[in-house]
C-alpha positions as CSV (number, residue, x, y, z in Angstrom):
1,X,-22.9,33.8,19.9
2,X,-18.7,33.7,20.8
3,X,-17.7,34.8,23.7
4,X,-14.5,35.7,25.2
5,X,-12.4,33.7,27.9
6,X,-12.1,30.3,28.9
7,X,-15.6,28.8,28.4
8,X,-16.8,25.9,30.4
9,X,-16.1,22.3,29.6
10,X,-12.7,24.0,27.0
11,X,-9.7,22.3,27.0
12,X,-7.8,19.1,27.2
13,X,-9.7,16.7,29.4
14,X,-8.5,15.6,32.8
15,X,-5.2,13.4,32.4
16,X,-4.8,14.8,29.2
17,X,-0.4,14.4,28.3
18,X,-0.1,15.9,25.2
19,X,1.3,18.7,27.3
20,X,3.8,15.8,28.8
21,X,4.2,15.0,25.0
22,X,5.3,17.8,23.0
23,X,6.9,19.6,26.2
24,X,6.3,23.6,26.9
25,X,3.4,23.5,28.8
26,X,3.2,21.0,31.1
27,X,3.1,21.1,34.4
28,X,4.7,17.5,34.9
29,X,7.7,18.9,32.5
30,X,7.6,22.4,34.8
31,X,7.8,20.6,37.5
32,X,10.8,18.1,36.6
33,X,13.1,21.0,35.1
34,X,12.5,22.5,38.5
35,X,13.8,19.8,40.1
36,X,16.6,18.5,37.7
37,X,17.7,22.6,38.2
38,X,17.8,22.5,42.1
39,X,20.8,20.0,41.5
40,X,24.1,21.3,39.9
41,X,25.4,18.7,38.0
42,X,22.4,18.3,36.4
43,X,21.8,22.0,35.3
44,X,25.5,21.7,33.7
45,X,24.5,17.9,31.5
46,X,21.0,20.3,30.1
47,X,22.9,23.5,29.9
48,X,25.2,20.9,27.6
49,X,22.5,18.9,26.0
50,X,21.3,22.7,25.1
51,X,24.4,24.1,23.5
52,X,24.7,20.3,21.4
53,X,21.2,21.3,20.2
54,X,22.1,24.8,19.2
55,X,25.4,23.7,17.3
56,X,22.9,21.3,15.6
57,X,20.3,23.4,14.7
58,X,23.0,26.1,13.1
59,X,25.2,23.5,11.3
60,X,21.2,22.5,9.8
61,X,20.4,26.4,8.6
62,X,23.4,26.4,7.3
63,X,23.4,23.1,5.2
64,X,19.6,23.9,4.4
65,X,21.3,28.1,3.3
66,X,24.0,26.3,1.4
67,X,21.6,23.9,-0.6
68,X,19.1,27.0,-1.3
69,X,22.0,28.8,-2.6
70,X,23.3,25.8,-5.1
71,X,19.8,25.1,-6.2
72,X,19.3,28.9,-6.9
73,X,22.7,28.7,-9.1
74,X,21.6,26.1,-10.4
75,X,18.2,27.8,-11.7
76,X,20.1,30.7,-12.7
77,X,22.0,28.7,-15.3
78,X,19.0,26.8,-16.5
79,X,17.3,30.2,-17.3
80,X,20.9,31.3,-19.3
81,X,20.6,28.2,-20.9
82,X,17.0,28.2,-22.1
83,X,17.4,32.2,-22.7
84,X,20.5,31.1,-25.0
85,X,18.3,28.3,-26.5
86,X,15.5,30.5,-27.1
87,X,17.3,33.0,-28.9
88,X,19.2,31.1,-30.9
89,X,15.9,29.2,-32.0
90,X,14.5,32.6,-33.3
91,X,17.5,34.0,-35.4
92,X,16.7,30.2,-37.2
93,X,13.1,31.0,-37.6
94,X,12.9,32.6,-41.3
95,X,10.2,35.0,-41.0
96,X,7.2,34.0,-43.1
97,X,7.1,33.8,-46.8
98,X,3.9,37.0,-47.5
99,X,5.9,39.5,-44.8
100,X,8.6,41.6,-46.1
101,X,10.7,41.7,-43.1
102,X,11.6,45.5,-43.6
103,X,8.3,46.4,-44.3
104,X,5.9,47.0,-41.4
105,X,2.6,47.6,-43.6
106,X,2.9,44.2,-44.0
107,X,3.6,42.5,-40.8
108,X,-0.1,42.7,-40.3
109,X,-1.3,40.7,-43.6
110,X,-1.3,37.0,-43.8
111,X,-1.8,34.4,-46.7
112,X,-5.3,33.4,-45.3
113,X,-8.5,35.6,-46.1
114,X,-10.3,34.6,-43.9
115,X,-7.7,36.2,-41.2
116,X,-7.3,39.5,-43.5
117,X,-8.9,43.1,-41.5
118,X,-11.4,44.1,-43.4
């Protein structure tokens, strides 16, 4: 049977730093942002660090947009191309020999008996 809330014994053990690790929820990290903030010159180098990381991440969505966008042209023309292929394949293809291509009573008969409605 579940229950809700923290149950006992849930959790990271004791001295656990994957908190320390991947950041957010760490105390430790809480704790030293805190302190780096409480001095000026400090708070200006992560405010800059910050906006680095921001130009960085836009400049990557918009290399990764860019790339979407070339390799959806670039499907685009494949499917003109194949469309153009296709169709030019079937105006080759002579229809078969027993079907009278202006007759539709026919297009239903083939050579075979076996395959014939009864």
């Amino acid at each position: 049977m579940t229950r809700g809330g923290k149950r006992p014994g849930a959790g990271a053990p004791k001295g656990n730093l994957n908190g320390l690790k991947h950041g957010r929820n760490s105390r430790l990290v809480q704790q030293f942002v805190d302190l780096i903030a409480s001095e000026p010159a400090a708070a200006r180098l992560l405010a800059d660090i910050q906006r680095q990381n921001e130009r960085r991440a836009a400049r990557a969505r918009n290399d990764a947009q860019r790339l979407l966008d070339s390799l959806i042209q670039r499907i685009d023309h494949a499917n003109k191309d194949r469309d153009s292929v296709i169709w030019e394949l079937n105006q080759r293809i002579p229809p078969p020999a027993w079907r009278d291509p202006g007759d539709e009573t026919t297009s239903n008969k083939s050579p075979n008996p076996i395959n014939r409605p009864i």
